[in-house]
N, C-alpha and C positions, 0 to 999 in steps of 0.2 A: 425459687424458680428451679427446674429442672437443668440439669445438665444437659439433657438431647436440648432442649429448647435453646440453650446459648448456644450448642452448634449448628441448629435449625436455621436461627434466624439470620445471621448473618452468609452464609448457604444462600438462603430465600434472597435476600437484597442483591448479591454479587451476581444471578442470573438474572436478573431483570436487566434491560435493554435502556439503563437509565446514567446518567451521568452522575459521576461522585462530585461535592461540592471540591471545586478545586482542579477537575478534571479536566483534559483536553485532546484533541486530535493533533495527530501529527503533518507537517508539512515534509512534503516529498518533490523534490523536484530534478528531474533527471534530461539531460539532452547528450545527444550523440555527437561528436567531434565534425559529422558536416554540418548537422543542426537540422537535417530534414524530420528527426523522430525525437520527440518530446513526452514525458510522460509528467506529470507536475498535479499538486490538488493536495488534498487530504485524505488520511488513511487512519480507520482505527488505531488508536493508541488507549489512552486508559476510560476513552465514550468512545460507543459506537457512531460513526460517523466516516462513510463514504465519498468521496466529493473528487474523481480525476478526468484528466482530460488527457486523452492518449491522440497525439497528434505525427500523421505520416505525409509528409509534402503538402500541407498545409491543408488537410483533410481532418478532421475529426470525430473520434468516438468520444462520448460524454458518460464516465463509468457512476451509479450512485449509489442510492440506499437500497434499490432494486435488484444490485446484485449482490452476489454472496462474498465478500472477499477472508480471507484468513490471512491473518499475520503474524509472523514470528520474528520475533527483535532483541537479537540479545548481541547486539551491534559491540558490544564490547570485549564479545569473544571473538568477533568477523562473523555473525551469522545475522543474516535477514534477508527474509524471503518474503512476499506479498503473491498469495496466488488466491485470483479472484475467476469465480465462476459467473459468468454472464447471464441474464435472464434469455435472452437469445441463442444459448448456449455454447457459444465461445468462451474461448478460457486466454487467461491472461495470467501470465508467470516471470516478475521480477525476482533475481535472485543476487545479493552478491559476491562480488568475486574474493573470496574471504582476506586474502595476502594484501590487498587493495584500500582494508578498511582502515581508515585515517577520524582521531576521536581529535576534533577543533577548537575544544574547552575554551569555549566563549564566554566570558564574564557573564552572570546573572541567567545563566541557563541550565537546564535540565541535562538536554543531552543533544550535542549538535554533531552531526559525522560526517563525511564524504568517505565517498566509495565506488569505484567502478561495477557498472551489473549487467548479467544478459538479460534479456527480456526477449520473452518469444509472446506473440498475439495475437489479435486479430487484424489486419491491414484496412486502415481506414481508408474510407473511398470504394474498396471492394479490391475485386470482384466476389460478388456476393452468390453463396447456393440459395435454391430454393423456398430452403429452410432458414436463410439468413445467417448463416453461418461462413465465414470466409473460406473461400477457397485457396488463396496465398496466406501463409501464416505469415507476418511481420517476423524477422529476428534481428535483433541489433545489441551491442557495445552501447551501453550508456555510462558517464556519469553522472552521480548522483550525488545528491546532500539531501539531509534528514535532518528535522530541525524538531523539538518537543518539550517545551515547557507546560509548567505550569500557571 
């Protein structure tokens, strides 16, 4: 077999939008110290898989596979940011507060953390433009825990 072909093919499989046997999404769940803003679900980790629920006084956006989110997690240096573009086109931006990040090393796990984040969004409930887009952007102080096995 060729050599380009060993580099090809494994190339080819890692762009496909498919789960590796073994793979999984992360759990994220974050709320703010009065509890009116919740952000909690699922987030890409090593399968693509979208799944959150951004909640503001007991109002909800439902975020999924429909929008675009990017994630970067290297939570053991203090960096992880979650910023998802909305099919609506709102934008949603978890980041955390790096000095904050606390690794929980739970028996029989991957990789489990807490951390305090800001989060700027969209304000569920509204008020909403024309175009569907919020007019108050949400911003709030969460914490967070991140949870990701295999």
């Amino acid at each position: 077999m060729n050599w380009k072909c060993l580099f090809f093919l494994p190339t080819m499989f890692a762009s496909l939008n498919a789960a590796w046997a073994g793979s999984n999404s992360a759990e994220l769940t974050c709320k703010s110290e009065s509890g009116k803003v919740e952000l909690r679900g699922r987030i890409p980790a090593s399968e693509i898989e979208l799944n959150l629920k951004l909640i503001y006084d007991g109002k909800t956006i439902v975020i999924g596979n429909d929008d675009n989110a990017h994630v970067v997690e290297k939570l053991r240096k203090g960096v992880f940011t979650v910023t998802i573009e909305r099919s609506s086109g709102d934008g949603l931006k978890l980041t955390a507060l790096s000095q904050s990040v606390v690794n929980l090393r739970i028996p029989n796990s991957n990789k489990d953390f807490a951390f305090d984040a800001k989060l700027t969004g969209p304000r569920p409930g509204g008020p909403f433009n024309a175009d569907g887009r919020s007019q108050n952007a949400l911003q709030a102080i969460l914490k967070c825990t991140y949870h990701y096995s295999i």
